[in-house]
SEZA-474674 format. One record per residue (C-alpha): residue in three letters; x, y, z. Coordinates in steps of 0.25 Angstrom, whole numbers, padded with zeros to 4 digits, always signed. Layout:
N
alaXYZ;...
end
This chain:
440
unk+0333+0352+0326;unk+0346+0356+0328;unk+0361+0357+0325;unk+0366+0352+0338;unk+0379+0342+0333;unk+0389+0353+0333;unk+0383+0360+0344;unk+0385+0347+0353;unk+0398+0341+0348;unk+0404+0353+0355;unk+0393+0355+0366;unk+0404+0350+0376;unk+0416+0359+0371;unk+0412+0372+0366;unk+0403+0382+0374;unk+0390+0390+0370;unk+0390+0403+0364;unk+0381+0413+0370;unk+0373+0425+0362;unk+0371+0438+0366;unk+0356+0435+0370;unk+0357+0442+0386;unk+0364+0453+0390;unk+0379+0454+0397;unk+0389+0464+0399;unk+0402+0460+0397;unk+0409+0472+0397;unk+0409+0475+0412;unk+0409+0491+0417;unk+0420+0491+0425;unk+0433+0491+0416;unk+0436+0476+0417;unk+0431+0469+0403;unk+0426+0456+0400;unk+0417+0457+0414;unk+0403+0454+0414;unk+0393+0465+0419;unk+0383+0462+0426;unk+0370+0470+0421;unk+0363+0479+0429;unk+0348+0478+0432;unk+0345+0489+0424;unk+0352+0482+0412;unk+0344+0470+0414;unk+0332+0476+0418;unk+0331+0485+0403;unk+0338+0475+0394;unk+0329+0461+0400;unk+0317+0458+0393;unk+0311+0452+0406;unk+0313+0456+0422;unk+0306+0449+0431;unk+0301+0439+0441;unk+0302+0424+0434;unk+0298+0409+0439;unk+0303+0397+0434;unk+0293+0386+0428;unk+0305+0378+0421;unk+0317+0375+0428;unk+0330+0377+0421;unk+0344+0380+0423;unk+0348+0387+0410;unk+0334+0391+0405;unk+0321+0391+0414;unk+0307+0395+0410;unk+0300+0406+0419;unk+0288+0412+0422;unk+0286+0428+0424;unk+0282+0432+0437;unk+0285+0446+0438;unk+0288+0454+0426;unk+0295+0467+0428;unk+0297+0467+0413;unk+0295+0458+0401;unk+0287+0448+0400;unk+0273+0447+0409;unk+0270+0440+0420;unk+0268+0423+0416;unk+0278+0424+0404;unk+0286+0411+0403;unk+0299+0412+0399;unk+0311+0404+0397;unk+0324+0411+0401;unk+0338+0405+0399;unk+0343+0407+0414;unk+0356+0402+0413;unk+0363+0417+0414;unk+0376+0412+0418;unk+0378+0408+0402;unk+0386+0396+0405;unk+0398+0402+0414;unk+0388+0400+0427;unk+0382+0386+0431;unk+0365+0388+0424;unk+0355+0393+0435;unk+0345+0383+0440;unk+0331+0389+0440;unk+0321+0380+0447;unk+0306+0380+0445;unk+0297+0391+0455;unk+0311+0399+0454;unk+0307+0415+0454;unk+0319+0422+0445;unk+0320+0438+0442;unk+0327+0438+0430;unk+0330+0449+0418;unk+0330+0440+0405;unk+0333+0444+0392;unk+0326+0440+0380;unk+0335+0427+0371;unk+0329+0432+0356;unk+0335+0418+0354;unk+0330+0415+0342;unk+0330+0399+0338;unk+0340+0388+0346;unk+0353+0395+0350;unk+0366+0386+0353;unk+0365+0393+0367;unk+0364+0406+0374;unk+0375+0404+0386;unk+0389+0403+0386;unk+0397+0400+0395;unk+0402+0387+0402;unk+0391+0379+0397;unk+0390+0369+0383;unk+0380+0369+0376;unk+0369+0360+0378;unk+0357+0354+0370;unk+0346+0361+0379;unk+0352+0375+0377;unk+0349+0372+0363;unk+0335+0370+0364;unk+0329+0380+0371;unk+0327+0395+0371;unk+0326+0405+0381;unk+0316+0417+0380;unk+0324+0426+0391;unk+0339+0423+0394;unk+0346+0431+0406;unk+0360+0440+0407;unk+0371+0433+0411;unk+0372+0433+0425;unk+0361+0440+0429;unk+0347+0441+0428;unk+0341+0431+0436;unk+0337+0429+0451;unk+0332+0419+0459;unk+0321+0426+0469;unk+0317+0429+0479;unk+0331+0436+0479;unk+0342+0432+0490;unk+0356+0438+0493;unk+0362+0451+0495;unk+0361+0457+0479;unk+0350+0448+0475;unk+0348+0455+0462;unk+0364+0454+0458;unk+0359+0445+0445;unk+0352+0459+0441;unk+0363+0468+0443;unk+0356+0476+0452;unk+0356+0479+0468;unk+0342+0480+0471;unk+0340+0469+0483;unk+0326+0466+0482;unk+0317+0461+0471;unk+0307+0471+0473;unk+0315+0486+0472;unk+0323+0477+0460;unk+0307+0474+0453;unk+0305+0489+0455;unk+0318+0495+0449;unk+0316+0485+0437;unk+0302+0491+0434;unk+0305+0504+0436;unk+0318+0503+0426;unk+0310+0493+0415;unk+0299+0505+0414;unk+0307+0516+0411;unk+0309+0520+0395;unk+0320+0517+0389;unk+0330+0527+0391;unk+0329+0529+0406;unk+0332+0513+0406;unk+0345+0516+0398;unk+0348+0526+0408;unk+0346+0516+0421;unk+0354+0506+0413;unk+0366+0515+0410;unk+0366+0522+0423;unk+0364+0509+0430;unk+0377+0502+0420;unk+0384+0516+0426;unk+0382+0513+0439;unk+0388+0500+0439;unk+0401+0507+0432;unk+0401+0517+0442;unk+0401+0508+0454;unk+0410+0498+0449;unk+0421+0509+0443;unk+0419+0520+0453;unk+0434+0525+0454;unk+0432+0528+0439;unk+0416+0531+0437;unk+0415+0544+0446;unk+0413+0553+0433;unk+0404+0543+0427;unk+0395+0543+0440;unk+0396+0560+0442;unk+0391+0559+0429;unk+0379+0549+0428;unk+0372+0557+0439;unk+0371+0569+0429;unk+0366+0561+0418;unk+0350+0562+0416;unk+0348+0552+0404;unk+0355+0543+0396;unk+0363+0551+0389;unk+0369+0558+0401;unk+0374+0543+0406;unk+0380+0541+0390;unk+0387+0555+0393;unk+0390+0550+0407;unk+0398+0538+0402;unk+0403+0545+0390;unk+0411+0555+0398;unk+0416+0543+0407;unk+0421+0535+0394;unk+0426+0547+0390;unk+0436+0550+0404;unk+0442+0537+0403;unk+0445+0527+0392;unk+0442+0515+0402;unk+0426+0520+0404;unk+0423+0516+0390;unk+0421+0501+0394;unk+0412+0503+0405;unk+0404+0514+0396;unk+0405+0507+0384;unk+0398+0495+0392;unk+0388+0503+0399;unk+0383+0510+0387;unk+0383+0495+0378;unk+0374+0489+0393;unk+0365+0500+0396;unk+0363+0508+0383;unk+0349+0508+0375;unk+0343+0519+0366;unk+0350+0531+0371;unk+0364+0526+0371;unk+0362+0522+0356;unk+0358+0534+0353;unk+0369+0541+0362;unk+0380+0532+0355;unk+0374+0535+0340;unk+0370+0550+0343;unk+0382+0560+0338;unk+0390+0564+0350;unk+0400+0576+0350;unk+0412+0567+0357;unk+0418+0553+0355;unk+0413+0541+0364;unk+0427+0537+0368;unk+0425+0522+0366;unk+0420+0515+0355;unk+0404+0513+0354;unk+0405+0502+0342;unk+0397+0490+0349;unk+0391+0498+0360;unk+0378+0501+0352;unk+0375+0489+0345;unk+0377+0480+0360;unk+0366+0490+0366;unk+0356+0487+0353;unk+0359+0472+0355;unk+0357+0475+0370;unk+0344+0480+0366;unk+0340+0471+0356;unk+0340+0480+0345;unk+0353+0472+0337;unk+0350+0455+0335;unk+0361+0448+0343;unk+0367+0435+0336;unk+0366+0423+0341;unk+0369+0409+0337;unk+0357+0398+0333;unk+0359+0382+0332;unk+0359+0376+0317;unk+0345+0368+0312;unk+0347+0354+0309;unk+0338+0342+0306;unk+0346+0330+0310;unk+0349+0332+0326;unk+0345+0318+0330;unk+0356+0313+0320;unk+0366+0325+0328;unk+0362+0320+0341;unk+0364+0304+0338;unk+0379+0307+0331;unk+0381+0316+0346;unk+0378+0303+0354;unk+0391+0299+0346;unk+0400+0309+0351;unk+0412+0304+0359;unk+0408+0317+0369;unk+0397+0313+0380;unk+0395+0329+0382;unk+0390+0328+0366;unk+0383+0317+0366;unk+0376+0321+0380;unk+0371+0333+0372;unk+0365+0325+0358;unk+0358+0315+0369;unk+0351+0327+0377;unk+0345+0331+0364;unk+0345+0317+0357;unk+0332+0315+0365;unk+0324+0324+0358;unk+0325+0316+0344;unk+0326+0302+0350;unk+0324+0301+0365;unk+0327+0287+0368;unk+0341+0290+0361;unk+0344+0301+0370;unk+0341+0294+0381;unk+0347+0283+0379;unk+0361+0293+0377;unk+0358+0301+0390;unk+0356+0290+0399;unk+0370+0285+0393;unk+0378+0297+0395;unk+0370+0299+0410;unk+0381+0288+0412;unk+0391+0298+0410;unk+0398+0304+0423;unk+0400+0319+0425;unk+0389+0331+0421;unk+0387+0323+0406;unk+0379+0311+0414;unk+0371+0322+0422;unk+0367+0329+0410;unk+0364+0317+0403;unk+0355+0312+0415;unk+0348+0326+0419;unk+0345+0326+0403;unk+0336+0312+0405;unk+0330+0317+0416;unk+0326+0328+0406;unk+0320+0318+0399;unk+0312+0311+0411;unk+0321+0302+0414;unk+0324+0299+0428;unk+0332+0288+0430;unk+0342+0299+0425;unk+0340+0308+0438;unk+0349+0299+0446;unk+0361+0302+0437;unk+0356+0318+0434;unk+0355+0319+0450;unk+0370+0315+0450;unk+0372+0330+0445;unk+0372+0334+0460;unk+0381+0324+0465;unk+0392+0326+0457;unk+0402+0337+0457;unk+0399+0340+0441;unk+0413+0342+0432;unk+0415+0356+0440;unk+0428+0359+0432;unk+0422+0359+0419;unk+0415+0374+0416;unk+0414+0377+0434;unk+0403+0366+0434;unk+0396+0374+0427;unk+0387+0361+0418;unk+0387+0354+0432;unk+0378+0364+0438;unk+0372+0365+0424;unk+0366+0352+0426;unk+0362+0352+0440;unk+0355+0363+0437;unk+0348+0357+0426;unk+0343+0343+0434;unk+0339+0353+0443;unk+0330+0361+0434;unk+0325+0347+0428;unk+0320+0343+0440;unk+0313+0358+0446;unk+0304+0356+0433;unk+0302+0341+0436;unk+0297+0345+0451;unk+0287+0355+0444;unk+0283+0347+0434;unk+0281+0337+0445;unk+0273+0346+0456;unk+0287+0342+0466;unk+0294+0353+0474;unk+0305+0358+0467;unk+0320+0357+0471;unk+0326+0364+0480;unk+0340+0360+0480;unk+0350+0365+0488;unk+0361+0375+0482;unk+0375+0368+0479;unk+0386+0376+0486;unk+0402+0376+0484;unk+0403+0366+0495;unk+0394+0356+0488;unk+0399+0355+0476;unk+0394+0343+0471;unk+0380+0348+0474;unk+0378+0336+0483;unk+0368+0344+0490;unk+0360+0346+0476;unk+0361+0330+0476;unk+0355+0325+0486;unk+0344+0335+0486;unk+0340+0332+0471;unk+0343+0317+0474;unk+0333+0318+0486;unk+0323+0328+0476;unk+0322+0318+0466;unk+0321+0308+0473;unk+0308+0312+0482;unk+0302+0320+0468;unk+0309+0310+0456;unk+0297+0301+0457;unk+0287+0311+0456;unk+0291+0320+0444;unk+0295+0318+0428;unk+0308+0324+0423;unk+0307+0334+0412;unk+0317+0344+0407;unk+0310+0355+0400;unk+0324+0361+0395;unk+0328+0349+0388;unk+0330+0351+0376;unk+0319+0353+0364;unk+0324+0360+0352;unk+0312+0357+0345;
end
C-alpha cells in the first residue's frame, strides 16, 4: 500500500526525477559542455549486463517483457526479462514494441530496490503504472536498442558503433566481452580516444602520434596525460575520457604516486568510475508506505484537477473496481488526451465499449503544444500495445499499422487502420492490459 496523495496532487504540475540507474555521459569530448555523448560500443558492450538478441512476448511502450534468443553475454538463452524500453527518459515520445518484435539491445541491470517514484525524466508526469512495476534491465539514454533485421545506411547508430551488419557487429562483441579486464579497458579508452581524435583533429595530432606508441593502459593514461598537459582546454575531454572508460588500472594509475602534477583536478573522477562499475551504491529515491490509499484515492476523486482525479481512478480499481469505473467512464467524457487515457485505461480493464472513445486517440491531433506532443504519442503507443497483447492472447494477426508521418499529423492513417483492425478482430478477443497497475 502506498503514499500516492502527494505524489498525485502534483502529478500534473511537477516532473519526475530520474536516478542514476543507466549510464550517460554528459560531459561531451569535444569542448562544448552540457552536450550528451553518445557511448561507444565498446562502452556499452563492457559496462551491460546483457548483449544480445531479444523477442518480445508482452507488448509495451515504456517497459516490454522479452525473451533471450541469442546471448552474447549475460543471461542464457530463454531468460524472461523485463526491460524498461523507454530510453528517451521522457524528452522523446516512449517506443512502441509490438509482440514477435526481434530487438538487439545492451541493457543494464536497475538494482531498483522496492517501488521507486520513477526512473525517467524528462517531459513526461508521472503516472500510477510507473509506480507499480519494476524493471529488471533498463537501457542508456538514447541508445541501446534496435529493431531487426537492421535497415538504413548506419543501422547500428543506437550502439555507437559503425559496423553495418549484424553478423561482423556479433563477432566484434564476442571477441571484446572475452577478453580479461585490462585489455577491455584498453579497447574502451582507445575507442573514447578515437572519437576525440576525430571529432577534435585540428587539435589531437599529438594525442593520436602518441596512442600509436602506447602498448597498455598506462601508455594511453600517459598518452592523455601529456595532452592535458599542452593545453589547459584538453582537460575536459581527458578528464571525461578517463571518468567513461577507466576501470582497475586507471584507479590505480590515479591513486599510484606519480613524480608530476596531473594538471586538472581528479576529485570525482574516481568515485564516478566505481559507481560506473558498481563498486560505490548510488542513491536513489523509494515511495513512502501507507495503509489508507483507498481513503487517498476517494479524497483524489474530489480534486477540482481532472489530470488528479484521472490518476486516483486508474488505481481506484484495484480497492473497489465498480468505483473506479464508474470515475473513468465519467472522465472518458472529457475532450483532449485526459478522455483518451481514461478510456484506453477501461479498455485495460476489458471494457469495450471504451474502444470507440480510446480509438479516438488516432483521430485527433493530441494537444501537440504542450511537451512537443510528447503524452499524445505516449497513449497511441499505449492502446497500441494493449491491443498487440490482446491479438496474442486471442490467436489474431497482430497489427501492422502504418507509420504516421509529418504530413499526417493527426495520425488519420493510424485511424482508420485500427478502426478497421478492431473492427474485423474486436469480437473475437478479450482486452487486458498486463501493465496496469498492481502494487501489490
Amino acid at each position: 500500500m502506498f503514499g500516492l496523495c502527494g505524489c498525485f496532487r502534483n502529478a500534473g504540475r511537477t516532473w519526475a526525477t530520474k536516478t542514476l540507474l543507466v549510464p550517460v555521459s554528459l560531459v561531451g569530448l569535444s569542448a562544448a559542455a552540457n552536450s550528451i555523448d553518445p557511448l561507444t560500443w565498446q562502452e556499452l558492450v563492457v559496462g551491460a549486463d546483457f548483449v544480445g538478441v531479444v523477442e518480445c512476448e508482452v507488448a509495451g511502450s515504456t517497459m516490454a517483457k522479452y525473451r533471450v534468443v541469442e546471448s552474447w553475454k549475460g543471461p542464457e538463452v530463454g531468460t524472461e526479462m523485463l526491460v524498461d524500453v523507454d530510453n528517451g527518459r521522457g524528452w522523446a515520445p516512449s517506443p512502441l514494441v509490438s509482440v514477435g518484435d526481434h530487438n538487439l539491445v545492451t541493457a543494464y541491470a536497475t538494482q531498483i530496490r522496492g517501488n521507486t517514484m520513477s526512473w525517467r525524466i524528462g517531459a513526461r508526469p508521472v503516472l500510477p503504472r510507473d509506480l507499480c512495476f519494476r524493471p529488471d534491465y533498463a537501457l542508456p539514454t538514447y541508445q541501446g536498442r534496435v529493431k531487426l533485421p537492421l535497415e538504413g545506411q548506419r543501422p547500428l547508430s543506437a550502439f555507437g558503433s559503425y559496423h553495418s551488419d549484424l553478423g561482423s557487429f556479433r563477432e566484434s562483441v564476442l571477441d571484446l566481452a572475452r577478453q580479461p579486464e585490462e585489455t577491455q579497458e584498453a579497447r574502451v579508452l582507445l575507442a573514447l580516444c578515437d572519437e576525440y581524435v576525430r571529432r577534435e583533429q585540428h587539435s589531437s595530432q599529438g594525442l593520436s602520434e602518441a596512442l600509436e606508441k602506447a602498448h597498455n593502459v598506462r601508455g594511453i593514461l600517459d598518452a592523455l596525460m601529456d595532452h592535458a598537459d599542452a593545453s589547459p582546454k584538453n582537460h575536459g575531454p581527458v578528464k571525461s575520457i578517463m571518468e567513461r572508460g577507466g576501470m582497475t588500472q586507471t584507479l590505480a594509475y590515479l591513486g599510484g604516486k606519480r613524480k608530476r602534477l596531473i594538471p586538472f583536478k581528479i576529485r570525482g573522477i574516481p568515485t564516478r568510475i566505481r559507481e560506473r562499475m558498481g563498486l560505490v551504491p548510488v542513491p536513489r529515491f523509494g515511495a513512502t508506505a501507507t495503509p489508507t490509499r483507498e481513503e487517498n484515492l476517494h479524497s483524489l476523486l474530489r480534486e477540482d484537477d481532472p489530470q488528479v482525479r484521472l490518476n486516483a481512478a486508474e488505481l481506484l480499481p484495484l480497492d473497489r473496481e465498480e468505483t473506479g469505473v464508474e470515475a473513468l467512464r465519467e472522465l472518458a467524457k472529457l475532450e483532449g488526451d485526459l478522455g483518451a487515457r481514461a478510456a484506453i485505461i477501461l479498455a485495460g480493464w476489458g471494457y469495450k465499449e471504451a474502444m470507440p472513445r480510446a480509438l479516438g486517440v488516432f483521430a485527433e491531433a493530441g494537444e501537440v503544444y504542450k511537451l512537443q506532443g510528447i503524452p499524445h504519442r505516449d497513449l497511441q503507443h499505449r492502446l497500441m500495445a494493449l491491443l498487440s497483447n490482446a491479438a496474442k492472447a486471442g490467436d489474431v494477426p497482430q497489427p501492422e499499422p502504418p507509420e504516421p508521418s509529418d504530413q499526417d499529423p493527426e495520425s488519420k492513417k493510424l485511424f482508420v487502420y485500427y478502426n478497421d483492425w478492431w473492427a474485423m478482430y474486436g469480437p473475437r478477443i478479450s482486452l487486458h492490459d498486463p501493465w496496469r497497475p498492481s502494487c501489490d
